[in-house]
C-alpha positions in Angstrom: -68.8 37.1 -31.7 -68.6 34.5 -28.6 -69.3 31.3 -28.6 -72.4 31.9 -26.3 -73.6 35.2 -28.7 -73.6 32.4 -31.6 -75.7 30.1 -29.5 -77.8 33.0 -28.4 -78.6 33.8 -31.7 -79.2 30.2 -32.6 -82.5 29.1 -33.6 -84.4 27.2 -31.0 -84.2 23.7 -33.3 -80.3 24.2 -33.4 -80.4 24.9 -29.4 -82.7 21.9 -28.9 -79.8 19.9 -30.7 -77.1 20.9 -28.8 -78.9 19.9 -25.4 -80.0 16.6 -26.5 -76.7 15.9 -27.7 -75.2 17.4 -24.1 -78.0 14.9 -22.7 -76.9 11.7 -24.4 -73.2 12.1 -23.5 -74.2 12.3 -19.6 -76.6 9.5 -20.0 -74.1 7.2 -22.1 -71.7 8.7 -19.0 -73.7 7.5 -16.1 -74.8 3.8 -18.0 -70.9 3.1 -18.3 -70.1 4.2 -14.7 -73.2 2.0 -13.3 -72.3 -1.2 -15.5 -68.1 -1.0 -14.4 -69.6 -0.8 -10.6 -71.9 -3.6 -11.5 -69.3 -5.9 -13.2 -66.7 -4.8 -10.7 -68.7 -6.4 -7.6 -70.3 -9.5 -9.5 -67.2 -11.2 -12.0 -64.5 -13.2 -11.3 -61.0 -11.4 -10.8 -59.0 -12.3 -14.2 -55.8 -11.2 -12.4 -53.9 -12.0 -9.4 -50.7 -11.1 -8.9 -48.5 -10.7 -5.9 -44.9 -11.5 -5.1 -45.4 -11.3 -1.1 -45.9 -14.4 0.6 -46.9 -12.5 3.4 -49.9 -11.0 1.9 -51.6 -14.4 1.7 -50.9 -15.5 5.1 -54.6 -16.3 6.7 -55.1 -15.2 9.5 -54.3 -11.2 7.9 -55.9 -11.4 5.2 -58.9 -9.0 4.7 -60.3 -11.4 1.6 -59.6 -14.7 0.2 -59.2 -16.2 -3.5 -60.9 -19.3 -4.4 -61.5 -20.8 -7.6 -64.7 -22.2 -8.6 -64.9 -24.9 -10.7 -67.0 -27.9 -12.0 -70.8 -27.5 -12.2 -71.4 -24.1 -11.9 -73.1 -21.3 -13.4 -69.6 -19.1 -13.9 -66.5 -20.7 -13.1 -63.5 -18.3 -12.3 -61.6 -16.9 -9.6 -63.3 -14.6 -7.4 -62.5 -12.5 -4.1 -64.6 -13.4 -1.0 -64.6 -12.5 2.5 -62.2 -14.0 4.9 -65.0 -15.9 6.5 -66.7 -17.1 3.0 -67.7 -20.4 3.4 -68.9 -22.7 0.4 -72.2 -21.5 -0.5 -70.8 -18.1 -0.6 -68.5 -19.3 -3.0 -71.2 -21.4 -5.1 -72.9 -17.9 -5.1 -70.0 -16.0 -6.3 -70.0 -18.3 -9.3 -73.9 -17.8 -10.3 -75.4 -20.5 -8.3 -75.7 -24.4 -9.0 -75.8 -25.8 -12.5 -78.6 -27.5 -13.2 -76.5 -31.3 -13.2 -74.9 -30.1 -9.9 -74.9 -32.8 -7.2 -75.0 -30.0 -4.0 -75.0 -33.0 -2.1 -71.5 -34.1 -2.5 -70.2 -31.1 -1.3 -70.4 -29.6 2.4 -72.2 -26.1 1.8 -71.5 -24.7 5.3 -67.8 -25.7 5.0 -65.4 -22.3 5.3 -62.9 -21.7 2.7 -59.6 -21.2 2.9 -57.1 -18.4 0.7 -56.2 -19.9 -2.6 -58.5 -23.1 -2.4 -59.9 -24.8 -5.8 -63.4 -26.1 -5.2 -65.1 -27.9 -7.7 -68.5 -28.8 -7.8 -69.4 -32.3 -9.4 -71.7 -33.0 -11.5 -74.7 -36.0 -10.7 -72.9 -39.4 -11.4 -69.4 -37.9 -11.0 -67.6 -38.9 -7.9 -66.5 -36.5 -5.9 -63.1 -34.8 -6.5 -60.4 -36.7 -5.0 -58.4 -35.0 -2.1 -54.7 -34.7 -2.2 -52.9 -37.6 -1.7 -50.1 -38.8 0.8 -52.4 -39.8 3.8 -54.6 -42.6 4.8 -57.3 -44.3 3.3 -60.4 -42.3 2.4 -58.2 -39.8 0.1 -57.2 -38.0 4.0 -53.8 -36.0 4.0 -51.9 -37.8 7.1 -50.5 -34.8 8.5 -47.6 -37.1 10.4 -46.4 -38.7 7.0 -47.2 -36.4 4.2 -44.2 -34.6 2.5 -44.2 -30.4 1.0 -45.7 -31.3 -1.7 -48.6 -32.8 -0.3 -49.5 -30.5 2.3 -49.0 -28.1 -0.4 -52.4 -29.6 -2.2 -54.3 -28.8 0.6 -56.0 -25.3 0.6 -54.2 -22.6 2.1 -50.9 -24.1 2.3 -48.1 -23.1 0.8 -44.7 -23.8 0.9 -43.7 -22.0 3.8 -46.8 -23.3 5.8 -46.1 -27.2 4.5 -42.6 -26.1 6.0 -44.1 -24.9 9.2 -46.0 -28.0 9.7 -43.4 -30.3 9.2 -40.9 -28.5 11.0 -43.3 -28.3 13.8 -43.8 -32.7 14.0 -40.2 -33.3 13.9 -39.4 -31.0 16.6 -42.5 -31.4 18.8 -43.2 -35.8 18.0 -46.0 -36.4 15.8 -49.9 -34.7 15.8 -52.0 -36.5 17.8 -55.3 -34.9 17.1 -56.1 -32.9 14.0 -56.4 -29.8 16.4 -53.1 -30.0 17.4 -52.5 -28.1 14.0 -53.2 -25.0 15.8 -50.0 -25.0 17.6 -48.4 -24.5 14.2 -47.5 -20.8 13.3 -49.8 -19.4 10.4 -52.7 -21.8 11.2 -55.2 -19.9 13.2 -59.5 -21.4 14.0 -60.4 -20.8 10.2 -57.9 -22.6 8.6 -58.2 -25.2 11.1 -62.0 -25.3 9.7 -61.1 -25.8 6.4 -58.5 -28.6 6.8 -60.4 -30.5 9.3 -62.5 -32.7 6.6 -59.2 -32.8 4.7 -56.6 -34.5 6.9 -55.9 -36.8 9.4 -53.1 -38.0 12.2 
């Protein structure tokens, strides 16, 4: 006898069984698929790993990485659009904490591929800028060495090499715009360094 003679020949309680059993698996099926779409598009990437400098060159990137930190809802690392700017970000992370101070941070301010931004808290001063520049906690774009360019968001080591090389070929910046001359430093990142640095 088949399989489907024996359920034939089942009695209609047996039969009912079987379907609600058949029913639960596709609804336990469907829940799981909607909740990894959900958490897929709304938590912070855990990993990032790539060994091509290349790949995190600005101006070809199709998304950025920035890590939130300091008062907000969910600090992590999460994956925003190449044009995020830092409400996106803040938004990412679940929004404010209640002890936020949103006004020591520029909200309209776009973010750059690999940045940290951290959110203080009321009271708390706001986070001090790499060092190696002028007073006011600015970069100096003419006197800071790798390292320090390297603290500024979206600058890496070949970038901080860029930008040097470019100075002592070229004399020094004389305007903070005359960072776009540099290879690798398109209008966005431009954006994003302009509150950061000075000549």
């Amino acid at each position: 006898m088949s399989d489907l003679e024996a359920y034939g020949r089942a009695s209609p309680r047996a039969r009912l069984g079987v379907g609600a059993a058949i029913a639960l698996v596709l609804l336990a099926l469907a829940v799981t698929v909607g909740i990894g779409i959900w958490r897929g598009h709304s938590t912070p990437a855990e990993v990032v790993a790539s060994t091509d400098e290349s790949a995190f060159e600005p101006e070809a990137a199709a998304e950025i990485y920035v890590h939130v930190a300091g008062a907000v809802a969910l600090p992590g690392l999460y994956v925003l659009a190449p044009d995020a700017r830092v409400i996106d970000a803040v938004s990412a992370a679940g929004g404010l904490a209640g002890d936020a101070d949103p006004s020591a941070i520029n909200l309209a301010r776009t973010l750059a591929d690999g940045e940290q931004l951290v959110v203080p808290r009321e009271g708390e001063a706001p986070p001090a800028t790499a060092g190696g520049g002028s007073a006011g906690g600015l970069v100096n774009i003419n006197t800071a060495d790798a390292v320090t360019l390297e603290t500024l968001p979206g600058v890496g080591p070949a970038l901080a090499s860029r930008i040097i090389a470019w100075r002592e070929s070229e004399g020094p910046f004389t305007a903070v715009d005359d960072l776009l001359a540099v290879s690798g430093i398109g209008p966005r990142v431009l954006e994003s360094l302009r509150e950061l640095v000075t000549v």
